[in-house]
C-alpha positions in Angstrom: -40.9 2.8 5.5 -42.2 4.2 2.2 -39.8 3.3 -0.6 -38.4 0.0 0.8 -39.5 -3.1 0.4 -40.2 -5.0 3.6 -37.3 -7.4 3.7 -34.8 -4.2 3.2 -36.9 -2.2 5.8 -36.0 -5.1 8.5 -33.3 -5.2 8.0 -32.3 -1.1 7.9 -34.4 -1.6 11.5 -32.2 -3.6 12.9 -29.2 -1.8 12.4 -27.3 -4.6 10.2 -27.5 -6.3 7.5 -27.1 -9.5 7.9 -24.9 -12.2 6.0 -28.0 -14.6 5.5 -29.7 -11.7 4.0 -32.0 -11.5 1.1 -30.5 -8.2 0.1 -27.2 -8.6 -2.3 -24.2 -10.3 -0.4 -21.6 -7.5 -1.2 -19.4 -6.7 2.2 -17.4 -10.2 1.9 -14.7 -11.2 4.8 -11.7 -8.8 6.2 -8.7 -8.8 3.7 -5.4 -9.2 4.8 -2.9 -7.3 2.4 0.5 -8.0 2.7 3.3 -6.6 1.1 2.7 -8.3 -2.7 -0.1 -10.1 -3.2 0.5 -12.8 -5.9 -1.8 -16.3 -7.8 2.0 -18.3 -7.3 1.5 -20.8 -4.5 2.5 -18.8 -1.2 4.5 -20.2 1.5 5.5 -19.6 5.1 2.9 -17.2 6.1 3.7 -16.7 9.9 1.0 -14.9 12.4 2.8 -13.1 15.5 -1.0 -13.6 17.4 -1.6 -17.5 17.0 -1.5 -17.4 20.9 -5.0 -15.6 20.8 -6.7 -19.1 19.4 -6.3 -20.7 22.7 -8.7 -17.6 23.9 -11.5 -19.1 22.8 -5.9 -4.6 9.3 -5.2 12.4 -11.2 -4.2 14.4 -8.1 -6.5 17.4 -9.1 -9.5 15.0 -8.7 -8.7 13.9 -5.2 -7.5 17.6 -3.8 -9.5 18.8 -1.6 -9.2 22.5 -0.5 -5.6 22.8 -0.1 -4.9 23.3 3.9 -1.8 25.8 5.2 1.4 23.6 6.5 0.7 23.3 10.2 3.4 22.8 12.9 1.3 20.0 14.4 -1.6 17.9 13.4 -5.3 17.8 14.8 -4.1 15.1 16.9 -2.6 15.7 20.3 0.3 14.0 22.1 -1.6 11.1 24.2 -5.2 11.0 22.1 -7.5 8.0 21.4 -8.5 7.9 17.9 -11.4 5.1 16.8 -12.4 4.6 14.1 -15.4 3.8 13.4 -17.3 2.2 10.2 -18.7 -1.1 8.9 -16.5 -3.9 6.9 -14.4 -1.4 4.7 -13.2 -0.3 8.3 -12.8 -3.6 9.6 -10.8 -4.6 6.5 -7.9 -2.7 8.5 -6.3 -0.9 5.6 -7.1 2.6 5.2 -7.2 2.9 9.1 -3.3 1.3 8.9 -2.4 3.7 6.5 -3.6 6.6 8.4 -1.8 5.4 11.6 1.1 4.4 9.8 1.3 8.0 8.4 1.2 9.3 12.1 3.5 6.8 13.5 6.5 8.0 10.6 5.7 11.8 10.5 4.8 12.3 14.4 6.2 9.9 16.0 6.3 11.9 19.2 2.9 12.2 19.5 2.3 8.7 21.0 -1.1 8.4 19.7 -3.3 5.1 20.7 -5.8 4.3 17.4 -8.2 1.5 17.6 -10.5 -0.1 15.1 -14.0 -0.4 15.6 -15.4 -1.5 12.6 -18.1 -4.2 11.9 -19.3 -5.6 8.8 -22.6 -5.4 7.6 -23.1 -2.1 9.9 -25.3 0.6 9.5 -25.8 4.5 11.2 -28.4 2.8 13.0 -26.1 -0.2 14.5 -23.7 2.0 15.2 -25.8 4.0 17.6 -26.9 1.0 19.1 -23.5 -0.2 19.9 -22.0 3.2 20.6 -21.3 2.5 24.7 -20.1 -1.2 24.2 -17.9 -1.0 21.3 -16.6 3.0 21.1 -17.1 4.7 24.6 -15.8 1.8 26.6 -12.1 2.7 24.9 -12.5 6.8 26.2 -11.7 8.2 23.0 -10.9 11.9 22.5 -11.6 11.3 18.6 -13.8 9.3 16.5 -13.9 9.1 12.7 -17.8 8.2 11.6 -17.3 6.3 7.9 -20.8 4.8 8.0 -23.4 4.8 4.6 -22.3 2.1 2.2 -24.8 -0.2 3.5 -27.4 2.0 5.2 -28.8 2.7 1.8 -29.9 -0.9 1.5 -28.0 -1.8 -1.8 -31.0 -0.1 -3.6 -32.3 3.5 -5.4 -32.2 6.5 -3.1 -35.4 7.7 -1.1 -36.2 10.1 1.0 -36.8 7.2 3.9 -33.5 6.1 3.0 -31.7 9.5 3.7 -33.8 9.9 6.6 -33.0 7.5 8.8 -29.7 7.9 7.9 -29.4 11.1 9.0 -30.8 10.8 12.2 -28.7 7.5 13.5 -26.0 10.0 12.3 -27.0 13.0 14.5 -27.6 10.4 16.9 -24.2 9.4 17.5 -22.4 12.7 16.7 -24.3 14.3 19.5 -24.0 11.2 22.1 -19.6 11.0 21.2 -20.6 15.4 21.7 -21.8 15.2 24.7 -19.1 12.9 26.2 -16.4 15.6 25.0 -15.5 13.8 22.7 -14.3 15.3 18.5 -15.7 14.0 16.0 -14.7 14.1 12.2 -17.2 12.8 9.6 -16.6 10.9 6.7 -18.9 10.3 3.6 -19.4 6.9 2.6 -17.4 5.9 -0.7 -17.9 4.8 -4.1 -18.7 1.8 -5.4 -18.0 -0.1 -9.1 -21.0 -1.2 -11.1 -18.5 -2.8 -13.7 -17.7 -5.4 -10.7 -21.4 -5.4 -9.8 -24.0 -4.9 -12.3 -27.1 -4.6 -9.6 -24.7 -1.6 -8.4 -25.6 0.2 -11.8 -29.2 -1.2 -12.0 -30.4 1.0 -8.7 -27.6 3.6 -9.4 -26.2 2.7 -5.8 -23.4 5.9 -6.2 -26.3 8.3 -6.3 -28.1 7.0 -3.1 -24.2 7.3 -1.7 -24.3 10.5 -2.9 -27.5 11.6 -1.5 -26.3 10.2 2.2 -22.8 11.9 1.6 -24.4 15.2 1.5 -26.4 14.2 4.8 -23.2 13.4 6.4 -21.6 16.9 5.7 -24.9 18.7 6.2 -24.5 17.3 9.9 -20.9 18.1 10.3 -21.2 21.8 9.1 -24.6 21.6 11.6 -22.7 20.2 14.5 -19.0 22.0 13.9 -17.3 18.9 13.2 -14.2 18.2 11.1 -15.5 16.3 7.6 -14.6 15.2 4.3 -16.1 14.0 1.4 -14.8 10.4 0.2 -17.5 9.6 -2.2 -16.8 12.5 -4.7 -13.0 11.9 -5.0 -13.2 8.5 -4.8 -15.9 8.5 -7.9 -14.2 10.7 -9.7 -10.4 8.8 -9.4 -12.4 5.6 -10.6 -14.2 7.2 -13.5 -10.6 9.3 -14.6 -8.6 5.5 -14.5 -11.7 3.7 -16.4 -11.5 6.3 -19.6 -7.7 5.1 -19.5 -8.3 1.9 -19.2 -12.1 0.2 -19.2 -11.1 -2.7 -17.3 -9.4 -0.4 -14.0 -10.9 -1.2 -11.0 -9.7 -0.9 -7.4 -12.5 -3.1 -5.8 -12.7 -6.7 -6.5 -16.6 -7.3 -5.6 -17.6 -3.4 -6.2 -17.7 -2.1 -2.8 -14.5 -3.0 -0.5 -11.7 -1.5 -2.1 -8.2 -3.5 -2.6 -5.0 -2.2 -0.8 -4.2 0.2 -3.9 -8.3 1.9 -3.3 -7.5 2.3 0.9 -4.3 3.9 -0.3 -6.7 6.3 -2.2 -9.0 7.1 0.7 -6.5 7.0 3.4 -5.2 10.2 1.0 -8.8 11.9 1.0 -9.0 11.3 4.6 -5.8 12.2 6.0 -6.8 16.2 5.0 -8.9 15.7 8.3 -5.9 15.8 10.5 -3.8 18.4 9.1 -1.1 17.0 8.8 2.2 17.9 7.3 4.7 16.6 4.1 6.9 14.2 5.0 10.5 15.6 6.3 13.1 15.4 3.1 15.6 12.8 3.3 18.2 15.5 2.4 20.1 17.6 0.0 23.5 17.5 -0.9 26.0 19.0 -4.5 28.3 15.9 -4.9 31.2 18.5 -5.7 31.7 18.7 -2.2 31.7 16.2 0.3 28.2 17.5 3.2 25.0 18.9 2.7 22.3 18.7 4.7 21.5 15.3 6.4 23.8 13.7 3.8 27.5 13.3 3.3 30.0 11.6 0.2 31.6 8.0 1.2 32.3 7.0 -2.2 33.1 8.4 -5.2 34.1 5.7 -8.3 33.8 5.6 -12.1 30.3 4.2 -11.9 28.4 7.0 -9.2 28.9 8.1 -6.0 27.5 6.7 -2.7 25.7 8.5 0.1 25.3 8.6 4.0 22.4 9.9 5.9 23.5 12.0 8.7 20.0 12.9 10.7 17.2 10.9 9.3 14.6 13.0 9.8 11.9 9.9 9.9 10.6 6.6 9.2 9.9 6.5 5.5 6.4 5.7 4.5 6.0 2.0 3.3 3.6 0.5 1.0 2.9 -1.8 -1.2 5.0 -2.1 -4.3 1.5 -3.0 -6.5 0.1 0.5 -5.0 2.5 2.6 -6.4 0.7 4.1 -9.5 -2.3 4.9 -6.4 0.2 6.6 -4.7 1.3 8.8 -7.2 -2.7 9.5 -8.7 -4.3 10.2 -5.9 -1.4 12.8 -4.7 0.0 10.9 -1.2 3.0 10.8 -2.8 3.2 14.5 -2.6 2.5 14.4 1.1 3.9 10.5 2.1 7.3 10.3 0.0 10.3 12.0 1.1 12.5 14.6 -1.4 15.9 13.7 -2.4 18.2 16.5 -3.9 21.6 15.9 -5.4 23.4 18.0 -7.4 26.6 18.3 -9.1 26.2 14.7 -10.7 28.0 14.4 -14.4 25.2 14.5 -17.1 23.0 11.6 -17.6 20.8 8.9 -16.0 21.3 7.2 -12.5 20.1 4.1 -11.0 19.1 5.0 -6.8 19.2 2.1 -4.4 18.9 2.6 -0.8 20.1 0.1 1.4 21.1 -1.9 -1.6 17.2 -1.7 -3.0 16.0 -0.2 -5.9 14.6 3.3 -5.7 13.9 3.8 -9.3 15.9 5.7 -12.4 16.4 9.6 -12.7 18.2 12.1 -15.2 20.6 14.3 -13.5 18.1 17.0 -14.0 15.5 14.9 -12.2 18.3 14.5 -9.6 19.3 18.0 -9.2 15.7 19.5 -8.6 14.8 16.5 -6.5 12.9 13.8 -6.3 9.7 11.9 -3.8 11.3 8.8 -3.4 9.1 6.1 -2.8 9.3 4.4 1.1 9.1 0.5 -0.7 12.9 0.7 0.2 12.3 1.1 4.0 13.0 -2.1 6.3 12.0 0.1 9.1 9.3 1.1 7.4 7.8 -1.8 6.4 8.0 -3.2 10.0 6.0 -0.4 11.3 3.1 -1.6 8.3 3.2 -5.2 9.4 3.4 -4.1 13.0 0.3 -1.8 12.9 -1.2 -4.8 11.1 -0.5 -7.1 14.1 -1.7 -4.3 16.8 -5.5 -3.8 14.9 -5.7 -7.8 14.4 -4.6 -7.8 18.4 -7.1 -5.6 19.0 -9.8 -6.7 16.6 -9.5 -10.4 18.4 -9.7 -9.0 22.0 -12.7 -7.5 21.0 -14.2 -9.8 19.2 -12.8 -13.0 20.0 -12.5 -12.7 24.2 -14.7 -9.5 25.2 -17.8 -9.5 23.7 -18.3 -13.7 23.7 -17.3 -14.4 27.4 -18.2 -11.1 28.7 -20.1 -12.9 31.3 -17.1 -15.1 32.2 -15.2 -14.8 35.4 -11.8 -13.5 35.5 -12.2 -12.3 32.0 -11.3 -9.1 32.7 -8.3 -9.7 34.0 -7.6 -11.6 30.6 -8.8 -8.3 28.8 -6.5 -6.3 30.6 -3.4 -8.5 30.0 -4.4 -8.6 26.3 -5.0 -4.2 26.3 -1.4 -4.4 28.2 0.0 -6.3 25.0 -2.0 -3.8 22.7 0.4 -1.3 24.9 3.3 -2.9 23.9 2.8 -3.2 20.4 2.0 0.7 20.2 5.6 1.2 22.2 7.3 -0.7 19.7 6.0 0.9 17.0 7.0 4.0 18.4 10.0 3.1 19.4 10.6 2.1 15.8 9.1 5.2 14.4 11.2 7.1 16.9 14.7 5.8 15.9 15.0 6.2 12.3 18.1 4.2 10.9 20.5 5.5 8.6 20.3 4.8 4.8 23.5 4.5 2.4 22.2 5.8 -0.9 23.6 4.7 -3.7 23.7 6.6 -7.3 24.9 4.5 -10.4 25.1 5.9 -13.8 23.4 4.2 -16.3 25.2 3.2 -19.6 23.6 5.4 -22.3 21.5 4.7 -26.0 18.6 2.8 -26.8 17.6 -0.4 -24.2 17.8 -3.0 -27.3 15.1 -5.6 -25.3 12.4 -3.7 -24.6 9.2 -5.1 -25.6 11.7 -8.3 -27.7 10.6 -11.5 -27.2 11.5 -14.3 -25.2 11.3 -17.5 -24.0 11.6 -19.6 -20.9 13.2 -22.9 -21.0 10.4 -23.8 -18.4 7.3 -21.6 -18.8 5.5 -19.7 -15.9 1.9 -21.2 -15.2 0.8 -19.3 -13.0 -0.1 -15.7 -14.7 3.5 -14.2 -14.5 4.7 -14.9 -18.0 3.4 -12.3 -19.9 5.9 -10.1 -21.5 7.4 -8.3 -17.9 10.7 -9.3 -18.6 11.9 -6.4 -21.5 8.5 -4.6 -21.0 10.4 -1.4 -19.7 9.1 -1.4 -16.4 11.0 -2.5 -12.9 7.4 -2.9 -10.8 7.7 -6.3 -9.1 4.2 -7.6 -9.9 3.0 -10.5 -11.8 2.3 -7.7 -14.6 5.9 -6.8 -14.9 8.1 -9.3 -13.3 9.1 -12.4 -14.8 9.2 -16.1 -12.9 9.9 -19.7 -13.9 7.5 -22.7 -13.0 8.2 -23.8 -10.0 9.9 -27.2 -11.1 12.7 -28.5 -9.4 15.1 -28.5 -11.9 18.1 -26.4 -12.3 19.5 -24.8 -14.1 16.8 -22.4 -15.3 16.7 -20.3 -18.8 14.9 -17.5 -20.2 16.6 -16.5 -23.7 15.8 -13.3 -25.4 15.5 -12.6 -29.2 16.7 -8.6 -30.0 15.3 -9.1 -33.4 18.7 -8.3 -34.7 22.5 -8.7 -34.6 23.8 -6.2 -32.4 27.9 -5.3 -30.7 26.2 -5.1 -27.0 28.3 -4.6 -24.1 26.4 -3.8 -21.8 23.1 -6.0 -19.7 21.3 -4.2 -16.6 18.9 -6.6 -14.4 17.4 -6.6 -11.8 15.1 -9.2 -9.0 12.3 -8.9 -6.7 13.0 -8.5 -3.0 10.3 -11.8 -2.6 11.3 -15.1 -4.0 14.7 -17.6 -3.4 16.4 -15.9 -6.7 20.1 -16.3 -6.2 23.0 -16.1 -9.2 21.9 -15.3 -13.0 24.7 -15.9 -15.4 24.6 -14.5 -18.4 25.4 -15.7 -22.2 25.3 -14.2 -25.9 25.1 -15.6 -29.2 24.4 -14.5 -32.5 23.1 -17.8 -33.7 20.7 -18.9 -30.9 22.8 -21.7 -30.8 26.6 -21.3 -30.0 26.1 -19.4 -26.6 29.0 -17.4 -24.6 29.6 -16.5 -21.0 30.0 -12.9 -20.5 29.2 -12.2 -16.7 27.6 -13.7 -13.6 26.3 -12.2 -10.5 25.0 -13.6 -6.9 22.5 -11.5 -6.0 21.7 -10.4 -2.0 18.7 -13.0 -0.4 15.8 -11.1 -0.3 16.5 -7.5 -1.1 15.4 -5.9 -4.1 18.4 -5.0 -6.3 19.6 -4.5 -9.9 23.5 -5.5 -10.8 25.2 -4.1 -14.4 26.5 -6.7 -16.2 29.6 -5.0 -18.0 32.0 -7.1 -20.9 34.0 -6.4 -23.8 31.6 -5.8 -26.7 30.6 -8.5 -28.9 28.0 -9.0 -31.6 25.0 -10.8 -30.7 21.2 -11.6 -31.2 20.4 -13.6 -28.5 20.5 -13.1 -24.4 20.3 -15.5 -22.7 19.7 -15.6 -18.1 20.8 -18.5 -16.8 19.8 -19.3 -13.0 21.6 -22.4 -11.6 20.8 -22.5 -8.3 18.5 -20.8 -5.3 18.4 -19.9 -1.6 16.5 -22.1 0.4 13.9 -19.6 2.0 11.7 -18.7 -1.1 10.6 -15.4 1.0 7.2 -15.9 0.4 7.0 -18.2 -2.1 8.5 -22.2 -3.2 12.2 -21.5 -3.8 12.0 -23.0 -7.4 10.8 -19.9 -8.7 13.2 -17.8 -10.6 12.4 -14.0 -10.6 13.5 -11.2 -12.4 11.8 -7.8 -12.6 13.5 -6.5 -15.7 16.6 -7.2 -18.3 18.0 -4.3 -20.3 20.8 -4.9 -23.2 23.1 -1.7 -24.5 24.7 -1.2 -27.3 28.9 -0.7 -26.8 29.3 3.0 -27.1 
């Protein structure tokens, strides 16, 4: 094979690439992402499968050609979808995305998905495994997202492309022939700031090279295709001239949950699918609108009902929201909220008692794309998609392909397929029976937040990464960038005091905590000394739902607030219930 060296020419003959391998070791193990990922010591993790063991988941950048609204998607009521790829496939992310996405929007469809992913796999593995690993399931679609390692982590040749493309045509004609619809994706981009052999062969031009391949044999072959690498390189390269240090990929190539986010967004334009259904729309000067009706009006907002939830919102992770908005699935996975007829000013949104964010009236009035992080529901159908891939990914794996020559195991097989079943029907069912939100708008005391960016200081420092200014740093994102947290000593009470820089007359403190962590009351104190400290409020926060409480008192001049936490729930949600959380604390001026 002219071009390769013989060790890279093995192994592109064999069809993998092996984890002993001479070449770079790049594809690493499947990642589990989970709701927040975190360095604090995590606790509790729980696994709904352990039963398996004992056998043996800059819009104008990423926008492709705009498609028309379509009353259905590609995808039929009843079809098998797998997909099928190497170890970014079997890292189970962008693949639950994308079935997430159909089990909220369509949730009538009753579509069965199955992963099929392998790591270390090339075009030329694929073929090879084709009839055990793909045809076996009778699919009616199959997504090809193969390239990333069949251009042997070296500089593009011809050889290279070659073989590429004809393992390629190889299994587009083989799934063709079987009736089956194919939609090809191009292999993604990688990060030579996480990988500096990456740069040294210019790897993203070799992906290149086999990207155009790829849709060179779609166009040939009439199959649906898009192109990952392009928008994918170009999202990375936009976010690096912001910021040098951005990166979506820990080891260059397998992207985190915030890069899957971004491809699932790219790929999704194969199905043709549709916006997400608004939540509603509603002028608060009257008590209906549509989907949403007035339960409260007080001196501080007015409060909401959904009527007819129209679906499931979209979940995702709270650290992936800034992906979601860049790469434009916000547009298409977030649902609008219109409410008009609100007095003039700002509002705090919480749905189901959870923060949804801040908005001016105007914001308000011409709607928003509210952000699914809210969504119980939601969040359920994420972790159960999760558990339904990892079901199917052990059944696979673990039982089928080991003791395939074992008696009796396919009967085991087929109780395990029957459980794979199940899982899809609760999803469904889930998806199908969208539960009604109360919405709840608060208006937000007016002037200047009088903490942001002030210092502070914890009476027991954070070790662990979190303590870095996310306190009064503006910003309500519950990430170790912009949340605060204690050590996790066992002592209470707790204190973080903050210095305004100045005497103030303050009246007014907003906070608010993480939906993670065993955070229970904060008090709060003033003083104008940093000595002499008064009580003005306290507050018991809900266990384990994200929330923000106004702390309201007769105005009084101060320097210093101060948080006190004196005591905790005993389920630390995630993490050792000494922690103390809280994602933001804003001071106001008495107006």
């Amino acid at each position: 094979m002219a071009g390769l060296s013989s060790t890279a020419a093995g192994h592109l003959a064999s069809g993998f690439i092996p984890e002993d391998s001479s070449l770079p070791h790049y594809w690493g193990q499947t990642q589990r992402v989970r709701g927040q990922t975190s360095t604090l010591p995590m606790q509790n993790h729980k696994r709904i499968h352990r039963a398996l063991s004992a056998l043996g988941v800059v819009i104008a950048l990423l926008a492709s050609t705009p498609r028309a609204a379509s009353a259905e998607p590609s995808l039929r009521s009843g079809e098998r979808v797998v997909f099928y790829g190497d170890s970014i496939t079997q890292q189970r992310l962008y693949t639950r995305y994308i079935q997430q996405y159909f089990y909220c929007r369509y949730p009538h469809l009753n579509v069965h998905f199955y992963n099929a992913g392998w790591n270390g796999d090339t075009a030329v593995g694929a073929l090879s495994r084709l009839d055990r690993d793909v045809l076996i399931l009778k699919p009616t679609v199959v997504t090809l997202f193969f390239g990333m390692n069949d251009g042997a982590y070296t500089q593009t040749t011809d050889a290279i492309t070659d073989r590429y493309r004809q393992n390629l045509e190889g299994i587009i004609t083989k799934l063709q022939a079987k009736g089956v619809r194919v939609i090809v994706f191009t292999p993604g981009s990688v990060d030579p700031d996480k990988n500096p052999h990456l740069g040294d062969v210019h790897y993203n031009d070799n992906l290149s090279a086999l990207g155009q391949a790829a849709i060179d044999l779609a166009k040939k072959h009439n199959c649906e295709f898009v192109d990952v690498h392009d928008p994918m390189l170009a999202y990375q390269t936009a976010h690096k001239q912001k910021n040098p240090k951005f990166a979506f990929t820990g080891d260059g190539v397998h992207p985190d949950a915030s890069g899957h986010l971004v491809m699932a967004s790219i790929m999704l334009s194969a199905f043709h699918v549709d916006p997400m259904p608004a939540i509603g729309t509603i002028d608060v000067t009257g008590d209906h609108g549509d989907d949403l009706a007035v339960t409260k009006r007080d001196d501080q907002g007015v409060t909401l009902a959904e009527t007819a939830p129209a679906a499931v919102p979209f979940w995702f992770e709270a650290g992936s929201t800034q992906a979601m908005t860049d790469s434009g699935l916000a547009n298409l996975a977030e649902q609008r909220l219109t409410v008009k007829g609100l007095a003039k000013g700002a509002y705090d949104l919480t749905i189901d008692s959870v923060d949804a964010g801040e908005y001016t009236t105007d914001d308000l009035a011409s709607g928003i794309l509210v952000p699914g992080t809210y969504a119980t529901a939601g969040h359920q159908i994420h972790e159960l998609t999760y558990e339904k891939e990892s079901l199917y990914y052990s059944t696979w794996r673990e039982v089928r392909l080991p003791f395939a020559s074992t008696s009796d195991v396919s009967r085991v097989i087929a109780d395990l397929m029957k459980a794979d079943d199940d899982l899809a029907a609760t999803i469904y069912q889930i998806a199908g029976n969208p539960p009604k939100s109360t919405i709840r708008l608060t208006h937000l005391p007016g002037g200047i937040n009088l903490a942001l960016h002030k210092s502070y200081v914890a009476g027991d420092p954070n070790t662990y990464g979190w303590d870095n200014g996310g306190l009064t740093d503006g910003s309500w994102d519950p990430t170790a960038q912009h949340c605060f947290a204690s050590s996790d000593a066992n002592a209470f009470p707790k204190t973080v005091t903050i210095d305004l820089g100045q005497t103030s007359r303050i009246a007014t403190v907003l906070l608010g905590v993480p939906a993670f962590g065993a955070t229970k009351t904060i008090a709060i104190s003033v003083s104008a000394d940093g000595t002499n400290f008064t009580d003005v409020g306290t507050h018991t926060f809900d266990e384990a739902k994200e929330a923000r409480f106004t702390y309201t008192f007769a105005s009084v001049d101060a320097r210093y607030v101060r948080l006190t936490y004196p005591d905790h729930y005993d389920d630390g949600h995630g993490y050792t219930n000494t922690f103390a959380f809280t994602e933001e604390c804003q001071v106001f001026a008495a107006q």
